[in-house]
C-alpha positions as CSV (number, residue, x, y, z in Angstrom):
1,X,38.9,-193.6,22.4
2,X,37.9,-190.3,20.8
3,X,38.5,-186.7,22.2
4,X,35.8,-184.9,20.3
5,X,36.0,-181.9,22.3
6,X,38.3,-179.0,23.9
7,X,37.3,-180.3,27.3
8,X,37.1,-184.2,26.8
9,X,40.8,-183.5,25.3
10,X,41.3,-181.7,28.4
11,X,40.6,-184.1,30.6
12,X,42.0,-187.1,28.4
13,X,45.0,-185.4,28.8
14,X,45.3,-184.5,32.1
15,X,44.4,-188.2,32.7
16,X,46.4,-190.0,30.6
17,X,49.3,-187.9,30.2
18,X,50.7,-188.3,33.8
19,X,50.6,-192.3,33.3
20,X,52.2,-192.6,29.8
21,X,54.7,-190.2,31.7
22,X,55.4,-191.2,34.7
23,X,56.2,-195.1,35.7
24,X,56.5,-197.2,32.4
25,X,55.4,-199.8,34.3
26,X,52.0,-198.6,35.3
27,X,51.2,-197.5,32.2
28,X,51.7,-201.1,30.6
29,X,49.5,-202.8,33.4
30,X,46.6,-200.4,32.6
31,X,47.3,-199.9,28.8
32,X,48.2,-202.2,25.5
33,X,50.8,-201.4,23.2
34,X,48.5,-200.8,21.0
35,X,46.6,-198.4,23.1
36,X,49.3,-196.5,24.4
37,X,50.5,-195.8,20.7
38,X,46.5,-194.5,20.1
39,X,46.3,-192.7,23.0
40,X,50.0,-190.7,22.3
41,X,48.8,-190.3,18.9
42,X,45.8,-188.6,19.9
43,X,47.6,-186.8,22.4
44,X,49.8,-185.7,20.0
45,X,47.6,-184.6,16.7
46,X,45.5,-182.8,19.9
47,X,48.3,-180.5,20.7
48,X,49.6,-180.1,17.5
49,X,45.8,-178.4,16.4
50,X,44.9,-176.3,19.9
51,X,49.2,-175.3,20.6
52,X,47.0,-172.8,23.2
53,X,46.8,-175.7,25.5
54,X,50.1,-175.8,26.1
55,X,51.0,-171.9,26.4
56,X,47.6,-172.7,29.2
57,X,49.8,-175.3,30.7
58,X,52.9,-173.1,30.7
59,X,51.4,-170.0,31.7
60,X,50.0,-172.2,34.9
61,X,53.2,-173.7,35.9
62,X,54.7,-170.6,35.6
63,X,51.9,-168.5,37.8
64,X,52.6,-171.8,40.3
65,X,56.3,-172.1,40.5
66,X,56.4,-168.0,41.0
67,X,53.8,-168.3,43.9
68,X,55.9,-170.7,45.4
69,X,59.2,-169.0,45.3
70,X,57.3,-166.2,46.8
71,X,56.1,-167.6,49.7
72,X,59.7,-169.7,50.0
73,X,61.2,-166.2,49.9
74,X,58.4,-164.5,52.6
75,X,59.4,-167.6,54.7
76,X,63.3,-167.2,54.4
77,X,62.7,-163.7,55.3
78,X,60.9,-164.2,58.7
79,X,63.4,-167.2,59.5
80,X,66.4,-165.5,58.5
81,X,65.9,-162.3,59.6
82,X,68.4,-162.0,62.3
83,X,71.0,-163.0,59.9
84,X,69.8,-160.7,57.3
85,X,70.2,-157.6,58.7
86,X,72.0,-158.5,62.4
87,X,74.7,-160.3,60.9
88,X,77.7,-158.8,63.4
89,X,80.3,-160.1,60.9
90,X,78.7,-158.1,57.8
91,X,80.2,-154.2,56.7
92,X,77.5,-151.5,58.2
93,X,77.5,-148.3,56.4
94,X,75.2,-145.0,57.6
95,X,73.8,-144.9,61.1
96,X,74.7,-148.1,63.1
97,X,71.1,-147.5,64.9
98,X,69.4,-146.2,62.2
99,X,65.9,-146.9,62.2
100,X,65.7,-148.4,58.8
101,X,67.9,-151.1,57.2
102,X,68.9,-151.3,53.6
103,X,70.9,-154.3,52.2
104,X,72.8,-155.3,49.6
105,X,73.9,-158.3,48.2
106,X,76.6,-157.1,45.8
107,X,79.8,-158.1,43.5
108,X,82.7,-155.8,42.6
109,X,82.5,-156.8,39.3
110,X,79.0,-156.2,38.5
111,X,78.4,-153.2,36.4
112,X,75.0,-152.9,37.8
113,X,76.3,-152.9,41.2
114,X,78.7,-149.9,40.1
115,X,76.1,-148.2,38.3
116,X,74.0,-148.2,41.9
117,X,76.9,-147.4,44.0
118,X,76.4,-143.3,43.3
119,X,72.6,-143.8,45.0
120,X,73.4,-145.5,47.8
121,X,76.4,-143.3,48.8
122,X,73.5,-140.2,48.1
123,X,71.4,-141.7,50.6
124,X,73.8,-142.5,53.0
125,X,74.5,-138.4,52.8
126,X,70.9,-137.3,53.5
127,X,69.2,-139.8,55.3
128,X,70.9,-139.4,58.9
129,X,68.5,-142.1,60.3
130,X,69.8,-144.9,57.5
131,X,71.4,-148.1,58.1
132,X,73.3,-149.8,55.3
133,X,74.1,-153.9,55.4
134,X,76.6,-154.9,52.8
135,X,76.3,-158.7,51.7
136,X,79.5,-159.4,49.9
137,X,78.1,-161.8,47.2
138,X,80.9,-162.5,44.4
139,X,79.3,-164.3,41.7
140,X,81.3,-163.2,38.3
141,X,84.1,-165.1,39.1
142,X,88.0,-165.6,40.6
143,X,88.3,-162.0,40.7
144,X,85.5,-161.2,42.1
145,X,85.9,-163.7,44.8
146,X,89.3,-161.7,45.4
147,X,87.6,-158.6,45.7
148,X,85.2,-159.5,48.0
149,X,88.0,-161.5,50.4
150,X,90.2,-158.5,50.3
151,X,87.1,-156.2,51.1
152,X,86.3,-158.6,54.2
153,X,90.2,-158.6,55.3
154,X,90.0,-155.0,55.5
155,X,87.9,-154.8,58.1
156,X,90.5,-156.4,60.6
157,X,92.1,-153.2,60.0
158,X,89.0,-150.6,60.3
159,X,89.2,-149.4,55.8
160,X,86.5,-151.7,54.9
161,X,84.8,-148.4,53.7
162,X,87.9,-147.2,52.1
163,X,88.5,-150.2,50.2
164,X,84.4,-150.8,49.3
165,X,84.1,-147.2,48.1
166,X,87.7,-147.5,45.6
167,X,86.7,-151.0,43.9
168,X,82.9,-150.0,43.5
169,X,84.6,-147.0,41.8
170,X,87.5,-148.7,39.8
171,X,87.1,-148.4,36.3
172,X,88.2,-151.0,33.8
173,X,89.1,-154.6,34.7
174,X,89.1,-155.3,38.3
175,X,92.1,-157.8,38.9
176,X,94.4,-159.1,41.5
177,X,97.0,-156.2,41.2
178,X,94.4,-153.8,41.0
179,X,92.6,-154.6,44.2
180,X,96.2,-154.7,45.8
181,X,96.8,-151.3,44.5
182,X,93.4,-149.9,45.3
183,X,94.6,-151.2,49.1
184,X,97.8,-149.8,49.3
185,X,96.1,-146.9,47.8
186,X,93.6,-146.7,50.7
187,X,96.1,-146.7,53.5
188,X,95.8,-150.5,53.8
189,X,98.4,-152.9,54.8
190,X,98.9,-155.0,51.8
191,X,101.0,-157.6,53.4
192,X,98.5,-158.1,56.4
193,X,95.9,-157.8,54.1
194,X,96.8,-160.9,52.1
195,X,97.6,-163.3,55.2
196,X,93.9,-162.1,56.5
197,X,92.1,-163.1,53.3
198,X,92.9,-166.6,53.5
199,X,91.5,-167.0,56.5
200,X,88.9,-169.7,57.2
201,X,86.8,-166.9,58.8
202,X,86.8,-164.9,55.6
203,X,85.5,-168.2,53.8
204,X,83.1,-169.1,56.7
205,X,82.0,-165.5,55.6
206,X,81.1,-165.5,52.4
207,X,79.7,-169.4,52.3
208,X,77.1,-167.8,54.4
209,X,76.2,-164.9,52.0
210,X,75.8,-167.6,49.3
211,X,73.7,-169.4,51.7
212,X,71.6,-166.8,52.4
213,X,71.4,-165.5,49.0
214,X,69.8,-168.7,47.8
215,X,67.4,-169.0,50.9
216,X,66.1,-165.2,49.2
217,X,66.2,-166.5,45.9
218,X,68.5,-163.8,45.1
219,X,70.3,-165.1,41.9
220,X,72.1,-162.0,40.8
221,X,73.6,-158.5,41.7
222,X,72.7,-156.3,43.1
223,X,69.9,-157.4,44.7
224,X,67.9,-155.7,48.0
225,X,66.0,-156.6,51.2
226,X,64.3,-153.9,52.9
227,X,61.9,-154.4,55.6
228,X,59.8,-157.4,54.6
229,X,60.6,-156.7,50.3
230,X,63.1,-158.6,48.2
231,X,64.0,-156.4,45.2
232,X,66.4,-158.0,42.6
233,X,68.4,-155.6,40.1
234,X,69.6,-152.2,39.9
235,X,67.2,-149.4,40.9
236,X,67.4,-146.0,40.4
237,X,67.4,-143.5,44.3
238,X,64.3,-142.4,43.9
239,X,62.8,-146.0,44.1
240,X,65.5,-146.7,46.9
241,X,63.8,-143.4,48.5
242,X,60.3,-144.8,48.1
243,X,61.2,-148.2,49.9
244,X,63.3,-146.7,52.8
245,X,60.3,-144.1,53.4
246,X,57.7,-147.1,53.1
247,X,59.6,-149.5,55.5
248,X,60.0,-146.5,57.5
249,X,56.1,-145.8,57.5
250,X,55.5,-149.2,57.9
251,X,58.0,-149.4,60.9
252,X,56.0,-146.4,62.3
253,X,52.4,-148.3,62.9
């Protein structure tokens, strides 16, 4: 069997490959020992002389796996869109009937959730017509789970804002005693506070988020859904601006 060029190599490849790959047991009714050990070897010197095949191969399954999370995600979005931005149990910030939605998936301890906080409170002061969703979404750990559970406790007793706006504004490490301070800091029962965040509710809460999260494929924080766009990472307000005024436009048709 000889590959003599790029496209019999090709094709040997995308022939054999999958069967020398796949069930060992096909591949021995079809092939010899002997061939299988000629075929691999060709397979092999091939690649090593043309490496460009595989960054080809790469490249594709790349391109393919990224148009499939993409249409996963535009599906998620049209499925899930009641709980995405109707969720009754989820913080609302701005305009309760504002005519366009902004929200966040977002953990306390994220730096890059911090460093966005300034834009979004920005917006919240000019745009009148602007609703805000906030998706607690503690990934970086116990302390962040804390965060988010005492955050989600104080809205039994109306300072979910309160508490939301001191630990996206704490600086240094966020821990236990310092959400507990924050709290007490904020005019917040501490006592109640703790009984609340143990709640099964709380948990039921934030097992939904998660769930949610990885219906979006939203990995990380902070990450965005406006109108029908899923935007992962910080972003700076005027890109925030540009989104809210094309979901707006859009909205507007």
């Amino acid at each position: 069997m000889r590959l003599s060029d790029f496209r019999g190599a090709a094709l040997g490849l995308a022939l054999v490959a999958p069967l020398l790959a796949g069930s060992p047991a096909v591949a021995a009714e079809l092939f010899s020992a002997e061939q299988r050990q000629a075929i691999e070897a060709i397979i092999r010197d091939y690649l090593i002389k043309n490496p460009e095949v595989m960054i080809d191969v790469l490249e594709a399954a790349k391109d393919k796996l990224s148009s499939e999370a993409q249409a996963t995600r535009a599906t998620a979005l049209v499925e899930r869109r009641q709980e995405i931005f109707e969720d009754p149990n989820a913080p609302v910030a701005g305009n309760p009937k504002g005519d366009v939605t902004l929200v966040e998936f977002f953990d306390y301890r994220c730096p890059y959730c911090k460093q966005v906080a300034p834009a979004i409170d920005a917006l919240l002061a000019e745009d009148k017509k602007l609703r805000v969703v906030y998706k607690e979404f503690p990934v970086l750990g116990a302390d962040s789970i804390t965060a988010a559970r005492a955050a989600l406790a104080a809205q039994k007793q109306g300072k979910y804002e309160a508490l939301h706006r001191a630990l996206m504004g704490m600086k240094g490490q966020i821990n236990e005693a310092a959400i507990f301070a924050a709290a007490k800091s904020a005019g917040i029962d501490v006592e109640r506070l703790k009984r609340d965040m143990e709640t099964p509710e709380i948990d039921g809460f934030l097992r939904a988020n998660h769930q949610l999260a990885s219906a979006l494929d939203i990995r990380g924080t902070p990450g965005f859904v406006i109108g029908d766009e899923i935007v992962p990472g910080a972003v700076s307000v005027d890109a925030l601006r540009q989104m809210i005024a094309a979901a707006r436009s859009e909205k507007e048709k």
